[in-house]
N, C-alpha and C positions, 0 to 999 in steps of 0.2 A: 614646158609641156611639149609634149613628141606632135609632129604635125601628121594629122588624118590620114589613116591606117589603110593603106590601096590593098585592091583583092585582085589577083589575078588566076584563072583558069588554065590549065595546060596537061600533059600529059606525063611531063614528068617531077619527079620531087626534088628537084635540086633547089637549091636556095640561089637566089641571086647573089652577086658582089656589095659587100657594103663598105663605105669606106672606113680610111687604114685607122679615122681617130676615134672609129668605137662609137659614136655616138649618131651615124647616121643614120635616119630611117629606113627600113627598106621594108617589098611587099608582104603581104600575106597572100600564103603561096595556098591554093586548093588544087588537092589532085580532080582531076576529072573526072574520076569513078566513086568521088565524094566519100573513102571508106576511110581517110586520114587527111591533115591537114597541118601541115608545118605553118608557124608565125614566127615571127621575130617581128617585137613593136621595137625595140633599138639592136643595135648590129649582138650587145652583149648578151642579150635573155631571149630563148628561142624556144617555142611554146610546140606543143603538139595537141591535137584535137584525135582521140580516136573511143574507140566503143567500151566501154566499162567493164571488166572483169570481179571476178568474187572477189579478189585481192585490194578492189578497191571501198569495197564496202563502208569500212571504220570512216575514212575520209569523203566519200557522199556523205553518209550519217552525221558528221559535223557542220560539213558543210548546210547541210540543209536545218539543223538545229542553228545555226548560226543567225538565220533571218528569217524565224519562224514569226509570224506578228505576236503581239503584246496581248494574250488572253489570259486568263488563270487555269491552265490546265498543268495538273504538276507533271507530267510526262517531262522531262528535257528534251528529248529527244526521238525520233521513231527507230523503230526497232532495226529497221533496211531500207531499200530506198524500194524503188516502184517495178516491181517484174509482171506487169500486165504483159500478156503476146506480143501483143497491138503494139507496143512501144519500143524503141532504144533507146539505150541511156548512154549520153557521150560524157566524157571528161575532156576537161583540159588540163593541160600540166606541165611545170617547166622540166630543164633536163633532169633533174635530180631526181624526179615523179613524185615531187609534192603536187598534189592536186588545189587548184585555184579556179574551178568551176565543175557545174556538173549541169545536164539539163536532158528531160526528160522528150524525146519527139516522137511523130506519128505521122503514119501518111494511110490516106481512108478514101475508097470508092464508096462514096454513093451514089446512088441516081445519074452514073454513070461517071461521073465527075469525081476527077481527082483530085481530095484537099490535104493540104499537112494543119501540122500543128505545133508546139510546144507546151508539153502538158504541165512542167513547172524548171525554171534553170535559179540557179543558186551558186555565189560566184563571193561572198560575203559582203557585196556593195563594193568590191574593186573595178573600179571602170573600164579597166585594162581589160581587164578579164568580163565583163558585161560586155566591152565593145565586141570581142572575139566571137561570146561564142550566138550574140544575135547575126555578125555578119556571115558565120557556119549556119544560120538558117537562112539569109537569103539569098547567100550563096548556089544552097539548093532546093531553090523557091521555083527554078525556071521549069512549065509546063504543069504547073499545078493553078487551078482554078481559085482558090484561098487558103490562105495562109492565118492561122490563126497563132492567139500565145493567152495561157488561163481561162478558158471556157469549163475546164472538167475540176472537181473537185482532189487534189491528190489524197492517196490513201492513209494519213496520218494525222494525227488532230491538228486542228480544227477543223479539217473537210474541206473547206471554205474555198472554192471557184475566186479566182482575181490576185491581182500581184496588186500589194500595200502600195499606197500611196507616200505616207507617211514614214516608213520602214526601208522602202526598199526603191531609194530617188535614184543611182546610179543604173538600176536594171529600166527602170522607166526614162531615164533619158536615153539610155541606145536603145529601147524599142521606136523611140517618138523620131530618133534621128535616123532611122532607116525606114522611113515611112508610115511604120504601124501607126494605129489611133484609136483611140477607147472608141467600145460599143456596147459596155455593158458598165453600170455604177452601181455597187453595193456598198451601202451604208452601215458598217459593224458597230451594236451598242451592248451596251454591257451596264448589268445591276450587279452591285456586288452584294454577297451575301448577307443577311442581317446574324446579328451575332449568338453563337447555338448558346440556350439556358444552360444546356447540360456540360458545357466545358468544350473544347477543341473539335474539330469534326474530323470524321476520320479521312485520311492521307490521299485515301486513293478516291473521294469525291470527284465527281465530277460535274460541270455546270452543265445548267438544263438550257432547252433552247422553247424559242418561243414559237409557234406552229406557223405557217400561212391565217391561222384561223383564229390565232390567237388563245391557244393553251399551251402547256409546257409539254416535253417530251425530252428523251433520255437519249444519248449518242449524240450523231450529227446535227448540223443546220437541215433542216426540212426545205428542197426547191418547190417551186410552184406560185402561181399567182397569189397577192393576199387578198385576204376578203375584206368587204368593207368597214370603214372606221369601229362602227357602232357595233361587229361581235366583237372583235380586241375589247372593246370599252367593257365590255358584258362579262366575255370569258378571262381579262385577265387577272381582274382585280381577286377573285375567288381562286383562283389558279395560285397566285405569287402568296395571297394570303395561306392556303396548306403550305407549302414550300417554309415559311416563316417560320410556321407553331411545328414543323417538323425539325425545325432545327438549323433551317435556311443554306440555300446555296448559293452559287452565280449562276445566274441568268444571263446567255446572250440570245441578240435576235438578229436577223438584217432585213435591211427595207432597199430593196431594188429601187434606184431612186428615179427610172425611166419607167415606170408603173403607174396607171390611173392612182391618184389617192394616197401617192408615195411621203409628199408634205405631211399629209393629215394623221398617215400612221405615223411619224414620224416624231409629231407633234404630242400623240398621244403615249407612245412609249414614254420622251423625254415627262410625261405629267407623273408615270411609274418610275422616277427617279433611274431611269436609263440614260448612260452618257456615251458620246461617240468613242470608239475605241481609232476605229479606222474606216479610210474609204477604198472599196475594193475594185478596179477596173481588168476587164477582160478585153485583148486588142486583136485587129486587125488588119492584116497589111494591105492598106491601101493601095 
């Protein structure tokens, strides 16, 4: 294993010396105007960090279908990666320009205060490349007030605000080892469909979601507080029962699980034959 990836700041892009037997570590270089960023984790494989082009499309697109969580949505894939204003989208990639990460950031005044963020990075679980491109965010973290990573939902299915617990251990240990720390737990459960009378359902189905209020609805996860136990108990037995005699879908739901009452909904889903898919956390850099 290569020993802990040092970051240094300067002004110009020259690489340091490594030695002659190829195999010694040397730094990760950041330019100081943070618009590119040379690595090399061993003297032979020298990595670049810079801003994404249309040309790189096809390769985010895989990239990010690669460590999408475990739902039933037959999409493989989203169509492009995220062109909000608001945002950059950096790559990494070795010399050849295969791409071996991608990650979506932002930086935001409000109330005077200046926060970044990272709105989703996708690397396929390579630690190499998770280490990279978290230390390209806190790299340039200095003079901003917080630092966040999965608060916002990305624009492709499942919607769903948090990086997998379950899916995605390599991106979640270089957030944990550079400070960040969850401040947000969502609980993803999943019913699977009951089986259509009529024969096969059609292809482009999509699963329904379950409200804050406890009824079904079409598209994404619905944000917002949920209500208490007893309307779920009320509104969803009636709800999932049309869903059935219509020929049945998949149902997902999530339960914030830092929410009054997070147990109890929790409890009552699992009694509608809902099973955990995944746990979803949103970080910040400590």
């Amino acid at each position: 294993m290569p020993s802990p990836i040092r970051v240094r700041v300067g002004t110009e892009p020259t690489m340091p010396p490594v030695g002659e037997d190829g195999n010694e570590d040397v730094d990760v270089y950041v330019h100081a105007d943070r618009s590119a960023m040379k690595v090399s984790l061993r003297a032979e494989r020298a990595l670049r960090v810079r801003p994404a082009t249309r040309e790189d499309q096809a390769q985010v697109v895989r990239l990010i279908a690669a460590d999408r969580p475990v739902v039933p949505f037959p999409a493989a894939a989203p169509a492009g990666w995220d062109r909000r204003p608001d945002r950059t989208v950096l790559v990494l990639h070795d010399e050849d320009g295969l791409l071996l990460g991608a990650m979506a950031v932002h930086r935001r005044t409000t109330a005077g205060r200046l926060t970044g963020g990272v709105a989703w990075l996708h690397c396929r679980e390579a630690p190499d490349a998770a280490e990279v491109l978290v230390r390209t965010v806190v790299a340039g973290s200095s003079g901003l007030t917080a630092v966040t990573a999965f608060t916002d939902p990305p624009p492709w299915p499942p919607h769903l605000a948090g990086l997998s617990l379950h899916r995605r251990s390599a991106t979640t240990r270089a957030f944990l080892a550079h400070g960040f720390r969850a401040m947000d737990h969502r609980l993803l459960l999943h019913r699977p469909a009951a089986p259509a009378a009529d024969g096969p359902r059609p292809p482009d189905d999509r699963p329904l979601w379950v409200s804050p209020e406890g009824t079904l609805h079409r598209g994404r996860g619905a944000e917002g507080p949920p209500a208490p136990a007893v309307l779920w108990r009320r509104n969803l037995p009636r709800a999932l029962d049309e869903v059935d005699r219509a020929g049945g879908r998949d149902v997902l739901a999530t339960v914030d699980l830092l929410a009054p009452g997070a147990c109890e909904l929790a409890t009552v889903l699992a009694g509608f034959e809902f099973e955990e898919l995944d746990l979803l956390r949103s970080l910040v850099l400590a």
